[in-house]
C-alpha positions as CSV (number, residue, x, y, z in Angstrom):
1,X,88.9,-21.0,3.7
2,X,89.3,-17.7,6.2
3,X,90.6,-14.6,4.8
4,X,94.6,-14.2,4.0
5,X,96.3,-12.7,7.4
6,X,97.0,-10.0,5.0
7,X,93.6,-8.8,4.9
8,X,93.2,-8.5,8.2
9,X,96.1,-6.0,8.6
10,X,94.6,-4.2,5.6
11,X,91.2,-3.8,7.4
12,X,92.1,-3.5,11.2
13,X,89.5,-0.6,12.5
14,X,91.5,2.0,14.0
15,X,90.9,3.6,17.0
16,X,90.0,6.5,15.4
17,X,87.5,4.3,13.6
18,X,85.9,3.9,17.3
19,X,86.2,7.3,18.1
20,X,88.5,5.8,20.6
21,X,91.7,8.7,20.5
22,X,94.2,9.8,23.8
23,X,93.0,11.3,26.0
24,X,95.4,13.0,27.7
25,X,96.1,10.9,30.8
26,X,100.0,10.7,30.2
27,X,100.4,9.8,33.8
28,X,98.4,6.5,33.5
29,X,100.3,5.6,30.2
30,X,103.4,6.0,32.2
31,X,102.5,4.1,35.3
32,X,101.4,1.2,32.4
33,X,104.5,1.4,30.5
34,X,106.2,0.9,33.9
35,X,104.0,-1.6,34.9
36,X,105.1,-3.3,32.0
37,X,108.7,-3.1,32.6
38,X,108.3,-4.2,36.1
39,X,106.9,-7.2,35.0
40,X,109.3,-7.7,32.1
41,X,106.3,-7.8,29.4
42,X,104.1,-10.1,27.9
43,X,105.5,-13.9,28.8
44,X,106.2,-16.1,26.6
45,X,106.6,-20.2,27.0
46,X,109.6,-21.0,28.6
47,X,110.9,-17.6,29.1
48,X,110.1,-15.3,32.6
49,X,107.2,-14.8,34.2
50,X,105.8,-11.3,35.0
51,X,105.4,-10.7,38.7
52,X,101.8,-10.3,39.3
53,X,100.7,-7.5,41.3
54,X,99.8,-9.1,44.5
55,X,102.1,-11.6,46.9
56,X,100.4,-14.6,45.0
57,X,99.5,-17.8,47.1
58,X,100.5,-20.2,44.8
59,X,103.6,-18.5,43.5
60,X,106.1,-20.7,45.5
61,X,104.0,-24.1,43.7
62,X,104.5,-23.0,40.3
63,X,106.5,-24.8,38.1
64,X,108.0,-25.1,34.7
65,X,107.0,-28.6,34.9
66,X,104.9,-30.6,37.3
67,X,105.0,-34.2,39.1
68,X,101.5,-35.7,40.7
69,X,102.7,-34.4,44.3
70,X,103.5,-31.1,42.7
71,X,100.2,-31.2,42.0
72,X,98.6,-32.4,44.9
73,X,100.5,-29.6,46.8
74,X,98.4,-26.8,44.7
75,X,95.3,-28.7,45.1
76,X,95.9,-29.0,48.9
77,X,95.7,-25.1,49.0
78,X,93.3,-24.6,46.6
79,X,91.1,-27.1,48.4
80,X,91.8,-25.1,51.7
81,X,90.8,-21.7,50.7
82,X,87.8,-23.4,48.8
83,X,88.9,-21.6,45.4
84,X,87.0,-23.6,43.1
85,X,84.0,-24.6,45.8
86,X,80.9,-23.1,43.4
87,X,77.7,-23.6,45.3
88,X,74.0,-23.5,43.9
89,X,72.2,-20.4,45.2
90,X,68.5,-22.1,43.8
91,X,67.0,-24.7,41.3
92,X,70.5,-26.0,40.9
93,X,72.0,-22.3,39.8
94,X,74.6,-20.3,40.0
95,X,75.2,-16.8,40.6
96,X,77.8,-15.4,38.4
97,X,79.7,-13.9,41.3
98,X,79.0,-15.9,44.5
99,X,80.7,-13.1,46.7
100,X,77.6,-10.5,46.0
101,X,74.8,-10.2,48.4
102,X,71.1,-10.4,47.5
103,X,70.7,-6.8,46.3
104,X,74.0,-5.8,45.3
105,X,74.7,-3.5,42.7
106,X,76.9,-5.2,40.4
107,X,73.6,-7.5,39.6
108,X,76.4,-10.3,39.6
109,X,73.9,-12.5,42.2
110,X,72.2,-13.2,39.2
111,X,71.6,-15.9,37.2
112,X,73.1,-15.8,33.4
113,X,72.3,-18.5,31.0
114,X,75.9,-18.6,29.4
115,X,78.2,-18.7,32.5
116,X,76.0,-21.5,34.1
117,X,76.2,-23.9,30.8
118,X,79.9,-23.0,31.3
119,X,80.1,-23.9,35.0
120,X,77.7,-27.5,34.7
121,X,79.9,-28.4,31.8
122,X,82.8,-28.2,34.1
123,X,81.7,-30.5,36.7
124,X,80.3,-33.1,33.7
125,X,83.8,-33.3,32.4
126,X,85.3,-33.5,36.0
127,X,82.8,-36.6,36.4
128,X,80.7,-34.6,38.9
129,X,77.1,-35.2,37.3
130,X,74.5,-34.2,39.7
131,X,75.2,-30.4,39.9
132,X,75.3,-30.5,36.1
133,X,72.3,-32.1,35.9
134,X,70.6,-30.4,38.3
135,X,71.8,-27.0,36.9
136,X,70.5,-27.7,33.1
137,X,67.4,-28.7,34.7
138,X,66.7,-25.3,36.4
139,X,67.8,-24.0,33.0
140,X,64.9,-25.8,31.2
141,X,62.2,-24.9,33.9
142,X,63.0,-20.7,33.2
143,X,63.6,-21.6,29.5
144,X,60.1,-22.9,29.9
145,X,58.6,-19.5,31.3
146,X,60.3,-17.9,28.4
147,X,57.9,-20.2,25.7
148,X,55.9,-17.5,25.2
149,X,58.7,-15.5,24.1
150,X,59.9,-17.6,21.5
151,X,56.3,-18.7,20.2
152,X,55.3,-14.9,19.8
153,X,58.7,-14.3,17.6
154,X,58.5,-17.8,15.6
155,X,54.9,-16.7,14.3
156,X,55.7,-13.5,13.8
157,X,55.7,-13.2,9.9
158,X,56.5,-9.5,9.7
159,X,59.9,-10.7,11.8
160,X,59.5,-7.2,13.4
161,X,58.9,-8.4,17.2
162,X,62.9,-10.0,17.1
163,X,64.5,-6.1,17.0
164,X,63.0,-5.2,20.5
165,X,66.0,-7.2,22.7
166,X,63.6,-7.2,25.3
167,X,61.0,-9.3,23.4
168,X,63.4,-12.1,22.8
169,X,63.8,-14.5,25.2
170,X,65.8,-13.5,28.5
171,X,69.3,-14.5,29.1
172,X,69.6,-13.3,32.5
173,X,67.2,-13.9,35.7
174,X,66.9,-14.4,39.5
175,X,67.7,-17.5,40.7
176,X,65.4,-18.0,44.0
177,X,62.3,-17.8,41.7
178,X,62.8,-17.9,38.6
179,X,61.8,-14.2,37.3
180,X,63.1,-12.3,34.8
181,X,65.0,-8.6,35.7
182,X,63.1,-5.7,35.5
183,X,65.8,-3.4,34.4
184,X,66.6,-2.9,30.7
185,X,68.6,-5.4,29.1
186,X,70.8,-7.1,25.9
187,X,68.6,-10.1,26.1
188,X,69.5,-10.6,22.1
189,X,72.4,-13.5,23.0
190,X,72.0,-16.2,20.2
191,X,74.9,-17.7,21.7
192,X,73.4,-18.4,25.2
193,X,70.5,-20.0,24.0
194,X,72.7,-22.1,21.4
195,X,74.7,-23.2,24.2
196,X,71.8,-24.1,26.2
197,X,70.3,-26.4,23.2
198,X,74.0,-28.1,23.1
199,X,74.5,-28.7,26.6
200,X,70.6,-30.0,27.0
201,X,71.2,-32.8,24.0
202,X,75.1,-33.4,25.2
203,X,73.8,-35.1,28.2
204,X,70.7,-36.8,26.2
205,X,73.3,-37.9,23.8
206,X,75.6,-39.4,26.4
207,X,72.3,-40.9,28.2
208,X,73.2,-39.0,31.1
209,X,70.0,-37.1,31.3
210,X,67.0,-38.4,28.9
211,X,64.6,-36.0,27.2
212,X,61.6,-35.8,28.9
213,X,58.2,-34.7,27.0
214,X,58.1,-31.5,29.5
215,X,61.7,-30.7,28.2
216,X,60.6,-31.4,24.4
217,X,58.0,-29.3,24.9
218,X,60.6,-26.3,24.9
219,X,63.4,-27.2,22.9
220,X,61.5,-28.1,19.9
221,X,61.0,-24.5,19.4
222,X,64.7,-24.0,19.5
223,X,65.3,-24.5,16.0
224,X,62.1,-22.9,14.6
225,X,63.2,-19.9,16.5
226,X,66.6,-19.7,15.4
227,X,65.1,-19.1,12.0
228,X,62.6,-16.6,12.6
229,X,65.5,-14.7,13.6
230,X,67.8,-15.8,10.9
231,X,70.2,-16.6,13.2
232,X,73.3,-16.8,10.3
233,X,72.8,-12.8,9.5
234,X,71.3,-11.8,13.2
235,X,72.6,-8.7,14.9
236,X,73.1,-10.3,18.4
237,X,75.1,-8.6,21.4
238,X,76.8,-11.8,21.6
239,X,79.1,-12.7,24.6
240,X,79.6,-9.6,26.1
241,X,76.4,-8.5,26.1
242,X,77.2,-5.0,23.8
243,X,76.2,-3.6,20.7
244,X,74.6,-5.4,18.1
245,X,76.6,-6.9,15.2
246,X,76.6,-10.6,13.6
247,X,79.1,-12.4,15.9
248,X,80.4,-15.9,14.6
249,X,80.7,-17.1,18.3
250,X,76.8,-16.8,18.5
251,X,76.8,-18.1,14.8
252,X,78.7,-21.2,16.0
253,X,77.2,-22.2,19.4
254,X,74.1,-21.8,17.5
255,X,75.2,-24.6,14.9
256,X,76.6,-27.0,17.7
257,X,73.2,-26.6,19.7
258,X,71.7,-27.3,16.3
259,X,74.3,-30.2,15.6
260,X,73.7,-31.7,18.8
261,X,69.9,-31.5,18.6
262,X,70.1,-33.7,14.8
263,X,72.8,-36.1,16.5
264,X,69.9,-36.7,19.1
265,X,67.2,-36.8,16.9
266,X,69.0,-40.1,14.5
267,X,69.3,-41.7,17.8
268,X,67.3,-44.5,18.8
269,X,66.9,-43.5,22.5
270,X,64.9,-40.6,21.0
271,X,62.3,-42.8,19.7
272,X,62.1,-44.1,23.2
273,X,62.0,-41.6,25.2
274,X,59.7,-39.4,23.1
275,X,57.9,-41.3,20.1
276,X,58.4,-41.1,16.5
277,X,55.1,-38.6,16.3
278,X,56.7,-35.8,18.6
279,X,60.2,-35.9,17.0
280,X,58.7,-35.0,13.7
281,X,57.8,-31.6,15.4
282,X,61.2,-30.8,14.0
283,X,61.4,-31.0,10.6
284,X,64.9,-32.9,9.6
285,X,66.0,-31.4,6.3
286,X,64.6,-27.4,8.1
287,X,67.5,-28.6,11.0
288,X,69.7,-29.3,8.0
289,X,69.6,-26.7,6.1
290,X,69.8,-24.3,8.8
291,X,73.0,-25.7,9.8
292,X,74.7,-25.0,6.6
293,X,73.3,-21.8,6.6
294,X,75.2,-21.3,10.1
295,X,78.0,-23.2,8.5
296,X,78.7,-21.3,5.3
297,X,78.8,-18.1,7.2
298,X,81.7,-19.4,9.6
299,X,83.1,-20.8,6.6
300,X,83.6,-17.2,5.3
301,X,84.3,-15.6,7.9
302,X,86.2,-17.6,10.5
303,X,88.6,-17.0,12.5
304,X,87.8,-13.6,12.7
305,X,84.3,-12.5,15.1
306,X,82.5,-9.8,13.1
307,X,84.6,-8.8,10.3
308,X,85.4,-5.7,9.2
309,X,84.7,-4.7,12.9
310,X,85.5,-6.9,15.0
311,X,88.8,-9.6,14.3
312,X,90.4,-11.2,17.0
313,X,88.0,-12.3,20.1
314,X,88.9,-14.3,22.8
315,X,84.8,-15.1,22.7
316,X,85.8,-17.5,19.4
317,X,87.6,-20.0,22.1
318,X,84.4,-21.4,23.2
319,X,84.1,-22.6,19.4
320,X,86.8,-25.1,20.5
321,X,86.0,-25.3,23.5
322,X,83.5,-26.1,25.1
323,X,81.7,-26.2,22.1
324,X,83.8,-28.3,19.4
325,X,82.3,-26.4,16.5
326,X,85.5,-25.8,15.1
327,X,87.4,-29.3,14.4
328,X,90.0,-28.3,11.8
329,X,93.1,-28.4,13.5
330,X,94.6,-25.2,10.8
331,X,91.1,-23.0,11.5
332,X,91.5,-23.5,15.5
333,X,94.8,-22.3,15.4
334,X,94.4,-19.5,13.2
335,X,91.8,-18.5,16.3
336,X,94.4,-19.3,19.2
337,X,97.2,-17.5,18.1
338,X,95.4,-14.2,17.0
339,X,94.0,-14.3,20.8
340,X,97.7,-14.7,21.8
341,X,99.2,-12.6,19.1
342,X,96.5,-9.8,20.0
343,X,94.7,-10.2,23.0
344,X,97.3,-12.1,25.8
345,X,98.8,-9.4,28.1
346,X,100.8,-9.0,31.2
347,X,98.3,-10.4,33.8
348,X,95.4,-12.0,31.7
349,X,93.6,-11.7,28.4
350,X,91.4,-9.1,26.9
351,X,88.2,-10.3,25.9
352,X,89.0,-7.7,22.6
353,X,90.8,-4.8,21.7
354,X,89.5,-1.8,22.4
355,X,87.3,-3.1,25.2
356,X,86.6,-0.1,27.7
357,X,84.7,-2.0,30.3
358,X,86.6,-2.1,33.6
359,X,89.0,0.3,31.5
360,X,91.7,2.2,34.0
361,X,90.8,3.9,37.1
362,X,87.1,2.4,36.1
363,X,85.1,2.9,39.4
364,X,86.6,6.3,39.7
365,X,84.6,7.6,35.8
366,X,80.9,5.7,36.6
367,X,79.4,5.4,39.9
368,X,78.7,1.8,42.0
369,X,74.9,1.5,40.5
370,X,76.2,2.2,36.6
371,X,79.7,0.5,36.4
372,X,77.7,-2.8,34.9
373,X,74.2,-1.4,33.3
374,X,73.4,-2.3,30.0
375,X,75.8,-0.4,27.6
376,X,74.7,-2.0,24.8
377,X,73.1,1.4,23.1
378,X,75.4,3.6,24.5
379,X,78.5,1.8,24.0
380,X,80.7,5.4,22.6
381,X,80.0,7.0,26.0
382,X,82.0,4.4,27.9
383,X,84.5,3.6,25.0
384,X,85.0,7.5,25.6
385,X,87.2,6.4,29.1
386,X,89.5,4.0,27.4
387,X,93.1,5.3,27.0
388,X,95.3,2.9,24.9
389,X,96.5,-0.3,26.1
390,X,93.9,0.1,29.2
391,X,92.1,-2.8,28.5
392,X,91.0,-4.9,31.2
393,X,92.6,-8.5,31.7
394,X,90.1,-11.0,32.1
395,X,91.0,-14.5,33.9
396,X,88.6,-17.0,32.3
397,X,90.6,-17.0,29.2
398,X,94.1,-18.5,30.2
399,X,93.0,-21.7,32.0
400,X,90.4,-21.9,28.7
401,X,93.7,-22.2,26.8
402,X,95.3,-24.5,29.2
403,X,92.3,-26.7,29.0
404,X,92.2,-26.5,25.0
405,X,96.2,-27.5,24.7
406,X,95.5,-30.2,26.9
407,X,92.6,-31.4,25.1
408,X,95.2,-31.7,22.4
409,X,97.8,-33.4,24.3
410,X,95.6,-36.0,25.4
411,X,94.9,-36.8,21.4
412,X,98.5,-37.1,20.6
413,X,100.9,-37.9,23.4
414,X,104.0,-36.7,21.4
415,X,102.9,-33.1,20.7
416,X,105.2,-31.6,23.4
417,X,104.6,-28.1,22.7
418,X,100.7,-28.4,23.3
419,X,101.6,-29.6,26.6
420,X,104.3,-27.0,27.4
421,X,101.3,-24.6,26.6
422,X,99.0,-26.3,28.7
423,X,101.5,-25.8,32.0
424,X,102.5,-22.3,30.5
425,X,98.1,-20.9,30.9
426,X,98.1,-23.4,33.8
427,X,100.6,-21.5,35.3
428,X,99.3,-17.6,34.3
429,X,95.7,-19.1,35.8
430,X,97.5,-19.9,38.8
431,X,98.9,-16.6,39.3
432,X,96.0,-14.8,39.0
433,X,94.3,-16.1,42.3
434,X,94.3,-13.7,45.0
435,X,96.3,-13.9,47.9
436,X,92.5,-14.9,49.6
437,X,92.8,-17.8,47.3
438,X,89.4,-16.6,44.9
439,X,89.8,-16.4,40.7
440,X,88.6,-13.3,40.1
441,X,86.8,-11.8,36.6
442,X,89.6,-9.5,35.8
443,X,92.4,-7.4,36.4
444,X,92.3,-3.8,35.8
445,X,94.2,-0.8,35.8
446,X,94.0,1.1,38.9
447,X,95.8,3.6,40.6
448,X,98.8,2.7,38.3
449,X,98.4,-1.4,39.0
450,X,96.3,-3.8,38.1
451,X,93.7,-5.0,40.5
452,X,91.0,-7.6,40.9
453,X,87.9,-5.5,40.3
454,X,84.7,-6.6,42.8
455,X,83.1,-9.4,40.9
456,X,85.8,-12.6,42.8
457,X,85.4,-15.1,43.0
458,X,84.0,-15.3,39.4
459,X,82.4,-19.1,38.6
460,X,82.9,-18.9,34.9
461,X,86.7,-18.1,36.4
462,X,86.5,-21.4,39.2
463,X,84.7,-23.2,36.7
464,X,87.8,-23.0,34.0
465,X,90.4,-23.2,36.4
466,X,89.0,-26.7,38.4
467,X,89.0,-28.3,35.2
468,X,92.2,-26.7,34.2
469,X,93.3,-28.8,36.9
470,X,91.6,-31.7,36.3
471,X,93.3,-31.9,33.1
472,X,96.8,-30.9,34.5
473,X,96.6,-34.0,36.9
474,X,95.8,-36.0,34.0
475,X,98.4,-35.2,31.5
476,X,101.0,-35.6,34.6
477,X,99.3,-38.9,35.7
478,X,99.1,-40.1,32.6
């Protein structure tokens, strides 16, 4: 069982707690108070919607509920201004922002483990295969490249190599060859690899993509690398690439890479595909026991991220989905409505409170070549900007929620408020596409409204919202 609600109110860290106190700036708390009252507030289902700050293009489709041609109207414009279009740039991957030249300064042109398992999962469950396939098997050639990397820190007995980030293997690469980044980085990202190992053996499971002995070769280190590191108590930086703390959505895409691996491993297309001698390279009561391990530490700690420090994060979702490590029905929604209760604001959703990247007036306090370096060791400096209630808005998150009450409308038919949830984040996604018809990372507070910031389109953003969509059509069609 999770902690009592009531211990979470005892322990909230303050903002004094993060050396995070006003600043001054009473002009940009007024322009967001009267933001807010412009918009009316936070939303709720059924009630108003908040205007959003530009004209939007879809504003005059958006509905409280939806037909197949109401539908096929959005998608008509969305296929015109080729919102969710997400093209390769090499080896079947994605840039995280498509929009950003070759050396831009954002680094968004890059390749990031995470946000491409995201976008190939997308397509599988739209039925589009070959770019998912194609996109896990450049995955596997760089994770190959990175062997070395996770050898050196599996036989490392001192476990002394695993606190140097930048000795772990890399989360984050270029695309047209396949080479990690020079510059400094949080490479420590349990959950990226453990998202990797899921999506790798989801396809093997389903027989989409067999196991080849090249892709053994790598991913039967997975799980003697995820305990070298002790994965269950490791200080990772976790989704957001920040400072280091034990962060249950690593914790749990770690366990369903792990869980998929063992579902793969009692299969019988296994023993075809790679022999009975190499799958006992991974020892079967090791993968066991380090899934409890993973499993008792959720167990305890759930639905909170990194407790006492961190509570509500919208980076637990991906526990339900994509991931499916959480199953119980009362644990997911202890997670979904402290997002909503916490994190859901006017235009999108914070990725957590207190989060001062992209914080107001953002590109005005650090300059073009540092507004996305590696904060993960200096993380007070830019908390330093945030004024209260500044947080940026992020966009993946609401058509992640429509997708997750979808998910749940599809298993029962008659649960009408998951469905009036999935058209409510349908609807907020919707809203949040540019007049140019892109989904953009996030909304922030600028000049006294909130604006797309530079990284749009986003394809963890397209990604969500096509099969947002795709899951909209079938709970109408349906």
């Amino acid at each position: 069982m999770f902690p009592p609600f009531g211990v979470w109110t005892q322990t909230r860290i303050s903002a004094a707690n993060h050396g995070l106190q006003a600043r001054g700036r009473d002009d940009t708390r007024v322009a967001l108070e009267s933001e807010r009252s412009e918009t009316g507030g936070i939303d709720e289902p059924g009630g108003d919607f908040p205007k959003m700050p530009e004209a939007g293009l879809l504003q005059h489709l958006i509905k409280e509920k939806y037909t197949r041609q109401d539908l096929a109207a959005i998608k008509q414009v969305l296929d015109q201004h080729k919102t969710h279009e997400i093209t390769p740039v090499a080896h079947g991957l994605f840039a995280a922002s498509p929009s950003q030249t070759d050396n831009s300064l954002t680094g968004y042109q890059n390749v990031w483990v995470r946000d491409n398992i995201i976008v190939a999962n997308s397509f599988r469950l739209r039925g589009i295969l070959p770019p998912a396939i194609a996109c896990i098997q450049g995955l596997t050639q760089f994770l190959e490249r990175q062997r070395v990397r996770f050898e050196e820190i599996i036989s490392d007995e001192k476990r002394v190599l695993k606190v140097d980030v930048n000795r772990r293997p890399h989360i984050r690469f270029m695309a047209a060859t396949l080479d990690e980044l020079p510059e400094k980085w949080a490479h420590a990202q349990n959950d990226a690899l453990g998202q990797a190992l899921w999506f790798r053996f989801v396809l093997a499971n389903e027989r989409t993509l067999p196991v080849t002995h090249e892709d053994w070769k790598i991913y039967r280190l997975f799980p003697a690398y995820f305990e070298a590191i002790a994965y269950w108590n490791d200080e990772d930086s976790g989704a957001w690439e920040e400072g280091l703390k034990v962060n249950n959505s690593s914790v749990g895409a770690v366990v369903a890479g792990l869980e998929e691996l063992q579902r793969y491993l009692y299969s019988a297309p296994a023993k075809k595909e790679l022999g009975v001698k190499s799958l006992t390279e991974v020892d079967r009561q090791k993968l066991e026991d380090l899934i409890a391990k993973g499993r008792q530490r959720l167990n305890l700690t759930l639905p909170f991220e990194s407790p006492p420090e961190r509570l509500a994060d919208s980076a637990l979702l991906l526990l339900i989905h994509p991931l499916g490590t959480v199953t119980s029905r009362h644990l997911q929604d202890a997670i979904l409505n402290l997002v909503q209760a916490r994190l859901r604001g006017d235009v999108g959703i914070k990725r957590y409170t207190d989060d001062s990247y992209f914080c107001q007036d953002y590109d005005e306090w650090f300059a073009p070549d540092q507004m996305c370096v590696d904060f993960s060791d200096s993380l007070a400096f830019r908390n330093a900007f945030l004024q209260p209630g500044c947080e940026a808005q992020w966009c993946i998150f609401d058509p992640l929620l429509s997708i997750i009450y979808g998910e749940r409308y599809f298993g029962d038919r008659t649960d009408s408020q998951s469905l009036d949830k999935q058209i409510y984040y349908f609807n907020r996604s919707l809203r949040q596409v540019t007049p140019k018809g892109e989904c953009p990372e996030l909304y922030y507070f600028k000049n006294g409204k909130y604006t797309p910031n530079a990284h749009t389109p986003l394809a963890w953003t397209q990604a969500n919202q096509a099969l947002a969509l795709y899951l909209m059509e079938k709970s109408v069609g349906e």
